[in-house]
Each structure stands twice: as C-alpha cells, then as structure tokens.
C-alpha positions as CSV (number, residue, x, y, z in Angstrom):
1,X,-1.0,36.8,-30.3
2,X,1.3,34.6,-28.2
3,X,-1.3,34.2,-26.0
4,X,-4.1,33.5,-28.4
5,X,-2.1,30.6,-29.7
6,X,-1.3,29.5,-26.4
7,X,-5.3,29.5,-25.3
8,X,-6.1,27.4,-28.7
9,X,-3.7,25.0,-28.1
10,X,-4.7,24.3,-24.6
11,X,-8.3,24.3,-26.3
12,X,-7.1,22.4,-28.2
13,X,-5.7,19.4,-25.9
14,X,-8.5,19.4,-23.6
15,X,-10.7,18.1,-26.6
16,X,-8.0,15.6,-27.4
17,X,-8.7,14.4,-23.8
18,X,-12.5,14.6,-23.8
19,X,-12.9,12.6,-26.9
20,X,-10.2,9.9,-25.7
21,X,-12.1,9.7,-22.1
22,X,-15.5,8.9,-24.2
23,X,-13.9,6.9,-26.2
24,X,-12.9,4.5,-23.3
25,X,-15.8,4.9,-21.2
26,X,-17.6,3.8,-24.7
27,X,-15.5,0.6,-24.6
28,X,-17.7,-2.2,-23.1
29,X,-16.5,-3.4,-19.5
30,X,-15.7,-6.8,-20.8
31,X,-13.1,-4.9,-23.9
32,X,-11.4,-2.8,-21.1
33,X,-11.5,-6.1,-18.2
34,X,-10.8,-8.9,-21.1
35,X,-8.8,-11.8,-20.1
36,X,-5.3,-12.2,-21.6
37,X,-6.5,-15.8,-23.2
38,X,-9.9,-14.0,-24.7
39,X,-8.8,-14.0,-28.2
40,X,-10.9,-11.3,-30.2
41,X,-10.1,-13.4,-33.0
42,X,-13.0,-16.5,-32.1
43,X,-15.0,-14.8,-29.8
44,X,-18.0,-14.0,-31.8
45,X,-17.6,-16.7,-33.3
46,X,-17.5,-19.4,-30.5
47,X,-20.2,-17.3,-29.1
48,X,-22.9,-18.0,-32.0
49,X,-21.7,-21.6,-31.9
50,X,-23.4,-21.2,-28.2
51,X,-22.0,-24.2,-26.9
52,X,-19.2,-25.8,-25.3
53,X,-18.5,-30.1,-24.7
54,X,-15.9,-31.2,-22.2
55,X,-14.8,-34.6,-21.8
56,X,-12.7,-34.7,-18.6
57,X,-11.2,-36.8,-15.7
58,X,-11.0,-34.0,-14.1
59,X,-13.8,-34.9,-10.6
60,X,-16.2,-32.2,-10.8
61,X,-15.5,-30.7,-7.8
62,X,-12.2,-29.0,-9.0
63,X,-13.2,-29.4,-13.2
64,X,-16.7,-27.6,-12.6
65,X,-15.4,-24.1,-10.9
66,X,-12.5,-23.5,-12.9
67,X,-14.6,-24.0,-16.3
68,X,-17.4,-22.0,-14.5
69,X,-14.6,-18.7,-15.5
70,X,-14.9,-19.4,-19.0
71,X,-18.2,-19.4,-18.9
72,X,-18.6,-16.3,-16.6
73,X,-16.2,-14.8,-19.0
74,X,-17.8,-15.8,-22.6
75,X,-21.4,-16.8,-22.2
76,X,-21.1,-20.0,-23.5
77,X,-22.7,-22.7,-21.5
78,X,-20.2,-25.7,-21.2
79,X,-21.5,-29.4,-20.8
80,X,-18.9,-31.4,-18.7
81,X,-18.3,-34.9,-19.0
82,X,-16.4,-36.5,-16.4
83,X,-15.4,-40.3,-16.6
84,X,-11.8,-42.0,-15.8
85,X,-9.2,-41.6,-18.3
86,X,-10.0,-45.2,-19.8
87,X,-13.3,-44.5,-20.0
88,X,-12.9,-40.8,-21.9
89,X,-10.6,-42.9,-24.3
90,X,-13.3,-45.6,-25.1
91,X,-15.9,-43.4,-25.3
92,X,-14.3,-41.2,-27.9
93,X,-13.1,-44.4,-29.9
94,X,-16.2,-45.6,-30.2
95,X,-17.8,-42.2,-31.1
96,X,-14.8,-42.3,-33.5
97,X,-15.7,-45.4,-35.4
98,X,-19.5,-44.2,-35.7
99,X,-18.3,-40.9,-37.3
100,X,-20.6,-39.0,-34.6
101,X,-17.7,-37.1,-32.6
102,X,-19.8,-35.5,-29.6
103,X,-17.0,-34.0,-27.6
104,X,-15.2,-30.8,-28.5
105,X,-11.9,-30.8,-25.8
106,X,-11.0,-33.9,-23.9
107,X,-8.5,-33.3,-20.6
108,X,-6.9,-36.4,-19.4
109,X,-3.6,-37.8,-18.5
110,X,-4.4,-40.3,-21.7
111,X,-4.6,-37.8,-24.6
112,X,-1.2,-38.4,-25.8
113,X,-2.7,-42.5,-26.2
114,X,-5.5,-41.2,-28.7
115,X,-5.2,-42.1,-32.9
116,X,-3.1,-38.3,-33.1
117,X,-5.3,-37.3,-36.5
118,X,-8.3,-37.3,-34.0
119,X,-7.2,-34.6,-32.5
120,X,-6.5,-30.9,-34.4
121,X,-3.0,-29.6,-34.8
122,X,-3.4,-26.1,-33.0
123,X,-1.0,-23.7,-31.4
124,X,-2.8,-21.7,-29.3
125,X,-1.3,-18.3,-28.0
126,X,-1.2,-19.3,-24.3
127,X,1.2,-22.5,-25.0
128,X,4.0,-20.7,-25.5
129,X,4.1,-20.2,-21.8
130,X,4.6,-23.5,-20.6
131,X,7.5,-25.5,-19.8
132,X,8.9,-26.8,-23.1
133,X,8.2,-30.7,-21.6
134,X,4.3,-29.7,-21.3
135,X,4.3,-29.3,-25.7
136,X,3.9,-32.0,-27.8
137,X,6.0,-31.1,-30.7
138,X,3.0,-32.1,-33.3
139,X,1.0,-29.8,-31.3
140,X,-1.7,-32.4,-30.8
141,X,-1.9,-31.7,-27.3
142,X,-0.6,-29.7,-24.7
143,X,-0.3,-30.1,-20.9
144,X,-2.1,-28.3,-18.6
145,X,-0.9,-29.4,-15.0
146,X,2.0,-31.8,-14.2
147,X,2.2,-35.0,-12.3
148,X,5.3,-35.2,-10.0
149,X,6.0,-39.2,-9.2
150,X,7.2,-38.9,-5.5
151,X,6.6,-40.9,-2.2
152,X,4.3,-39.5,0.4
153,X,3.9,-40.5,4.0
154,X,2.2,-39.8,7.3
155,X,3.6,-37.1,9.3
156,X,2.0,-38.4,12.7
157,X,3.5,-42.1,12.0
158,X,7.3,-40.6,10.1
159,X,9.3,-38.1,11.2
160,X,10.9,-36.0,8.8
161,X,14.2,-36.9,9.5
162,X,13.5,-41.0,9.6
163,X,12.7,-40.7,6.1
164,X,14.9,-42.6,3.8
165,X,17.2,-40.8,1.0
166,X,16.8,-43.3,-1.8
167,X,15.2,-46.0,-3.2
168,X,17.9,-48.4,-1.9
169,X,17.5,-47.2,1.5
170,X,14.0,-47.7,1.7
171,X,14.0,-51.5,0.4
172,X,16.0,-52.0,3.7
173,X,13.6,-50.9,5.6
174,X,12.0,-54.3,6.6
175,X,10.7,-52.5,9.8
176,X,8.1,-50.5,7.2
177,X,6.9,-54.1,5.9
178,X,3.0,-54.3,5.8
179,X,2.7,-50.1,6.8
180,X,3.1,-48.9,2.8
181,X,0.6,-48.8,0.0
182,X,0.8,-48.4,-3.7
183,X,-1.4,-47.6,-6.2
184,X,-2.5,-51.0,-8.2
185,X,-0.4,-49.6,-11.2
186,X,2.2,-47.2,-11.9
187,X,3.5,-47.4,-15.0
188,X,5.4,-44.2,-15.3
189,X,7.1,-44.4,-11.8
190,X,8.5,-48.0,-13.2
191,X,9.7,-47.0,-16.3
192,X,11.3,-43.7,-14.6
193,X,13.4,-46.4,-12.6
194,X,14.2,-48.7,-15.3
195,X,15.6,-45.4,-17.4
196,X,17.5,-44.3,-14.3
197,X,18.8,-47.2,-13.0
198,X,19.0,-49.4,-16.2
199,X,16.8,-52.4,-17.1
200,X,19.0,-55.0,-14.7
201,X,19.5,-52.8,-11.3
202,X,16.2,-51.4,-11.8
203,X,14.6,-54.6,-11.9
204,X,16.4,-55.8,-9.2
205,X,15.5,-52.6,-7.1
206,X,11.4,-52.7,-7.8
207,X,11.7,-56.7,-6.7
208,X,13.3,-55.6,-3.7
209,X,11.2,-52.6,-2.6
210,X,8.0,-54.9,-3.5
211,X,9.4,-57.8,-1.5
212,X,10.7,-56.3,1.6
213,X,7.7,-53.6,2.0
214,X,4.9,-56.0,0.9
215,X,2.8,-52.8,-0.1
216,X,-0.9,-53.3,-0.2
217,X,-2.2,-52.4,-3.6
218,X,-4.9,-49.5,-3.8
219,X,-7.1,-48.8,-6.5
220,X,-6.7,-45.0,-7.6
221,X,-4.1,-42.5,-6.5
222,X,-6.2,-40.2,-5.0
223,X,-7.7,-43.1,-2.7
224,X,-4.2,-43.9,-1.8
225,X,-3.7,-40.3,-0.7
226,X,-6.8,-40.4,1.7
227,X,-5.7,-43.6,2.8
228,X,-1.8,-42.3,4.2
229,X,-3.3,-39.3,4.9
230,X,-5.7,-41.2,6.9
231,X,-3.4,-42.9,9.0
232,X,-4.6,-46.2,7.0
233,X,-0.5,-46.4,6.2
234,X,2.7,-45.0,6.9
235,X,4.0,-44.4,3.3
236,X,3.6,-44.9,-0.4
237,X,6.0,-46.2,-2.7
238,X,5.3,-42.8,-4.9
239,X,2.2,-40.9,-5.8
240,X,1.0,-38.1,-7.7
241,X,2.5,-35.4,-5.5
242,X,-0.7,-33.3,-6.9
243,X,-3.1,-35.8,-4.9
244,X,-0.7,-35.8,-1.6
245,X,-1.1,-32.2,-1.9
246,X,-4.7,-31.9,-2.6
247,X,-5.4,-34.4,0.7
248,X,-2.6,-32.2,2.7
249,X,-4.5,-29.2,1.9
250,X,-7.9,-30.6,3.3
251,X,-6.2,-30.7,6.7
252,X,-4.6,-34.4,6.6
253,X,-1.1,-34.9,8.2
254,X,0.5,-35.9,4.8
255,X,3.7,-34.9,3.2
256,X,5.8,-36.1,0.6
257,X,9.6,-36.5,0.1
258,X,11.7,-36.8,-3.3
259,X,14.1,-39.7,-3.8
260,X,15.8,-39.9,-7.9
261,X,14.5,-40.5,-10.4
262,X,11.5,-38.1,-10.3
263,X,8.5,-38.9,-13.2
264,X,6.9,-36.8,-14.7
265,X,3.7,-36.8,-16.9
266,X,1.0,-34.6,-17.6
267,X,-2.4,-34.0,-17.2
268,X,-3.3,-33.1,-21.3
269,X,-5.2,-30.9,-23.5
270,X,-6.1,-31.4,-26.7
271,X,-8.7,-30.5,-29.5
272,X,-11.1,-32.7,-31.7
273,X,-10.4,-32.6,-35.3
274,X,-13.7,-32.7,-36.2
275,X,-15.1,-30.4,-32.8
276,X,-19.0,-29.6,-33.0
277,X,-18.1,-26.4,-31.6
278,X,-14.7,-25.4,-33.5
279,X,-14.4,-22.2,-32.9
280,X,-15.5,-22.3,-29.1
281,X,-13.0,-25.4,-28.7
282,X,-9.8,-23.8,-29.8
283,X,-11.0,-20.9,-27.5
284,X,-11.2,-23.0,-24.2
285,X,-7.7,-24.4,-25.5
286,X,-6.1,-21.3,-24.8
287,X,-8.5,-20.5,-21.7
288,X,-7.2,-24.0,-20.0
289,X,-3.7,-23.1,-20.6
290,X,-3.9,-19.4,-19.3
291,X,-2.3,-18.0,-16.2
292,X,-5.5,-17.7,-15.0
293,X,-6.8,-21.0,-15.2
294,X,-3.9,-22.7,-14.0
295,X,-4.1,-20.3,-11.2
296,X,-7.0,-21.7,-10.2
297,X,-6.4,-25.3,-10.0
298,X,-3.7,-24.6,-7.8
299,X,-6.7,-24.7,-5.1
300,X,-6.8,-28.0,-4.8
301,X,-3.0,-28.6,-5.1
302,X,-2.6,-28.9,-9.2
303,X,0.8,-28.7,-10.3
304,X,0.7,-25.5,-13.3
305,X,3.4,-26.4,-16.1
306,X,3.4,-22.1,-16.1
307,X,6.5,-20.9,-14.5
308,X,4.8,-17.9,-13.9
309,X,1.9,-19.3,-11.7
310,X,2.8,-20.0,-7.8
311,X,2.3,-23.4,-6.5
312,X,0.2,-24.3,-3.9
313,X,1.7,-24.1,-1.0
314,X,4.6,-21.9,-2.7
315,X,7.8,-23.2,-3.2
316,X,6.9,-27.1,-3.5
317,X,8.8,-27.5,-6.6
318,X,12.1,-25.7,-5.1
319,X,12.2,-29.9,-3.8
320,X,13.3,-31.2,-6.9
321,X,16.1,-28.4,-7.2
322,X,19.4,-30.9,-7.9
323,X,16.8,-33.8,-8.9
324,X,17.1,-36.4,-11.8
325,X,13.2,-35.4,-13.2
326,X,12.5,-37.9,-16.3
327,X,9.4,-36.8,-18.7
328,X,7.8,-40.4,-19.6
329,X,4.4,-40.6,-22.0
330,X,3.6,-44.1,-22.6
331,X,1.5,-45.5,-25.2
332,X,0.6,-48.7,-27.0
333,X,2.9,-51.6,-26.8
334,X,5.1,-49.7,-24.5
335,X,2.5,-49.2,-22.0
336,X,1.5,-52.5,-22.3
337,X,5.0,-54.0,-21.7
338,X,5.0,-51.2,-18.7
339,X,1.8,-52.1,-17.0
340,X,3.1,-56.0,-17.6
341,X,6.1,-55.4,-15.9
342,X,4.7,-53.4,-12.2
343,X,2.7,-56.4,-11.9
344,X,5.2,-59.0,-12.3
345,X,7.4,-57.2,-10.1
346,X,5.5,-55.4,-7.3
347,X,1.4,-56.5,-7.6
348,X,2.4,-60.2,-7.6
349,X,4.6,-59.6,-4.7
350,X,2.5,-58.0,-2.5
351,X,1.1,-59.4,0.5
C-alpha cells in the first residue's frame, strides 16, 4: 500500500511539472525576456495608439540607437525630432498657443523652463531609481543623464600634474593667456561660483579668470570639446564633462580635472499634458529612465543619474568624491540675470 501511495504521488508530481513546463514554454518569448521598464499596464494600449513623437536635442547619432530599443522592444515606430534646446522650447510654445500639441516626450536640458501645466504630472516606476537631485518634486520632469561643470584640457599640451587646484590658481596663470576657450555662455558654471564663493569674491574671481586667460568664446559645448581635443587649445574654463568624455572616447587626447564648486544640471524628461499618444508617452517615460537605457547612452560618454549603471570609462565620478557639487536649474528672470551676468564678466572680456 505504502508503495502504491508512494508511485501516485510521484505520479502525481511529474504532472505538476509537465503542466508548469507548458505553461512556460506557452508564455510568449517577449513575457518571459520583458524588460524591467515594460509595464504590462500600457502596453496594449500604447501599442494600438501605434505611434510614438520625440522632441529631442539629443544629435541623432546617440538619440536614434538608444530609442531604436524601444522600438525593437514594443513595435511602435517613434518619429524623432531633433533641434537645439531653444528651438524644442519655441517650437512647443508656439504649438502651445495654437492648441495643436504635436509632440508626445520632449528631452532637453530646458524642460524645467517650460509653462509646468504643459507638461503631465507622472511618476513613472523607473524614477525612483535615480539620484534624488535628478526628480523634480512636482514630478513634471525627471532627469535622465547629468551634466558635470568641470574644466577639460589637452593632454599632449598639460601635463597632469601642471594642472591648477582651483579657480584662484588658474587666474594666475597668465602664461595660459590666449591658449583657453569657453563656451559663449555658461550660465550654470557662473551661478555655481557666485553660490560658492558669494556674489562679491565670485564676481571678482570670473573678472579675473576672464581677464588674465582672455578665453576665446566658442559656440556650443560639444564644439569646444573637439576644439581642446583638437589641439585648437590648451584648456577650457569648464565644460560638460559628458562632451569631454564623448570626444575622449573617439580617440582625442582630452581629459578633464575638477576644481570646487562642481554644477550640476540635467539633461530632462518630461511628458505632454495633452500627448497624442498618451499611453505610449508615459511608456517611453519609464523606458528613458531604465537601467537599460541609461546603459546605453553611456556609449558616447552620458553621465546616468542611476547609481546602479557604470560610467563610461568606470569610476569617473569617484573625481568628485570630497567635492562641493551644487544642483542649479535656471529659469526665467534668473536665467536672464545669469546669462546677463557671463557676458558682462567673461564674453566682454575676452580677447
């Protein structure tokens, strides 16, 4: 009898297997390979909305393969729309005012600048693993790679250990006069210096860095990059570390260095109120801000605001270990006063 029971219980479990195997070998490859941002919740949804509109300033170069894995990964076909930040901002202003809203996700440093009720109050599942800095507490927007302010230079022209450790030191460097570059405006890297230093000393400081360097002004970070990189100049006053990286990466002898304070800023996210494509919008939300997207940006040197995703090359920001880093997100009048202020103190000065 004991055995009987025995052989119908083992019957018995062997079933319970064979109907969980089919079970899972029913599940369709995409169920049992799903991404951890593919929430079941909108798929079907934002897949019969078929359709997908980014408006980015994001160059299509890095924008259009890292998109191309939500497509791969939902079937919706994206349209990507790549202009400057200012022009993102005008051109959803002005589709704004016509009440004909074309766009469904916008991804610029400038999304924090838009009227906030454009832009839908979401908390995607993904956010809550990025740095705290990287969420706007209305949850209009979110940030989805950071923007390090630090000085870069040309490792064939500056040795390491020449480099100056501060701000002070390098506006006494008269022997760098007419070899440094700066973007035409920097806003952020200013008013990271004002806060640090206080509006006197740091006023004081800029003047002097502008008038002892005499940095030529370049327009757009990423030109300035190439242009150190190049050899074109020794240093930059600061850059987007992201850019120094993306031009070190192609195989130029550039570097950067970090001297207090340290901005930071974001490259953003955010969501239109009144998207074409709701459901497929709030979906590439969370898709932009997943491990796996920000994993992939780090190919071309992006910063992730994920502490679980590895920079590229590891360990860049193990720099700013001991570092005064100062969040800045300027908008309106206080841009204005900002943007004012570089070129009064360091575009007028400049040779």
């Amino acid at each position: 009898m004991r055995r009987q029971r025995a052989t119908i219980m083992q019957a018995a479990a062997i079933c319970l297997c064979a109907a969980a195997l089919a079970a899972l070998a029913a599940l369709p490859a995409a169920a049992a390979d799903a991404p951890s941002w593919l929430d079941a919740k909108l798929i079907d949804a934002a897949k019969a909305e078929g359709a997908l509109v980014v408006y980015s300033a994001v160059n299509e170069e890095e924008g259009l393969p890292t998109w191309q894995l939500f497509e791969q990964a939902t079937g919706i076909k994206v349209a990507y729309i790549r202009g400057s930040d200012a022009q993102m901002v005008a051109r959803v202003l002005i589709e704004s005012r016509g009440d004909k809203p074309g766009w469904d996700l916008i991804s610029s440093t400038a999304v924090h600048k838009l009227p906030q009720q454009l832009l839908a109050q979401l908390a995607p599942a993904q956010a809550a693993q990025l740095i705290p800095q990287a969420r706007d507490p209305d949850r209009r927007w979110y940030g989805i790679d950071a923007n390090y302010d630090v000085p870069s230079y040309n490792t064939k022209l500056v040795r390491a250990a020449d480099l100056p450790r501060s701000y002070e030191e390098l506006a006494r460097r008269t022997e760098w006069a007419g070899h440094v570059a700066n973007n035409e405006t920097d806003a952020e890297w200013l008013t990271a210096l004002l806060r640090f230093y206080g509006e006197d000393k740091g006023r004081a400081l800029i003047g002097a860095l502008a008038g002892t360097l005499k940095p030529a002004m370049i327009s757009g970070h990423l030109a300035l990059a190439r242009a150190v990189g190049a050899g074109e100049y020794w240093a930059s006053l600061n850059n987007y570390l992201s850019l120094t990286l993306n031009v070190k990466l192609a195989g130029a002898p550039i570097d950067f260095w970090t001297l207090e304070p340290i901005a930071l800023f974001f490259h953003e996210v955010g969501v239109n109120a009144k998207a074409p494509h709701p459901n497929a919008a709030r979906l590439a939300e969370n898709f932009i801000l997943s491990r796996e997207a920000q994993q992939k940006t780090t190919t071309w040197g992006r910063l992730p605001v994920r502490p679980d995703v590895t920079t590229n090359p590891p360990g860049v920001l193990d720099a700013f270990a001991g570092k005064t880093v100062i969040p800045i997100a300027l908008a309106g009048e206080a841009e204005k006063q900002a943007d004012a202020l570089y070129k009064e103190l360091v575009a007028g000065r400049t040779r």
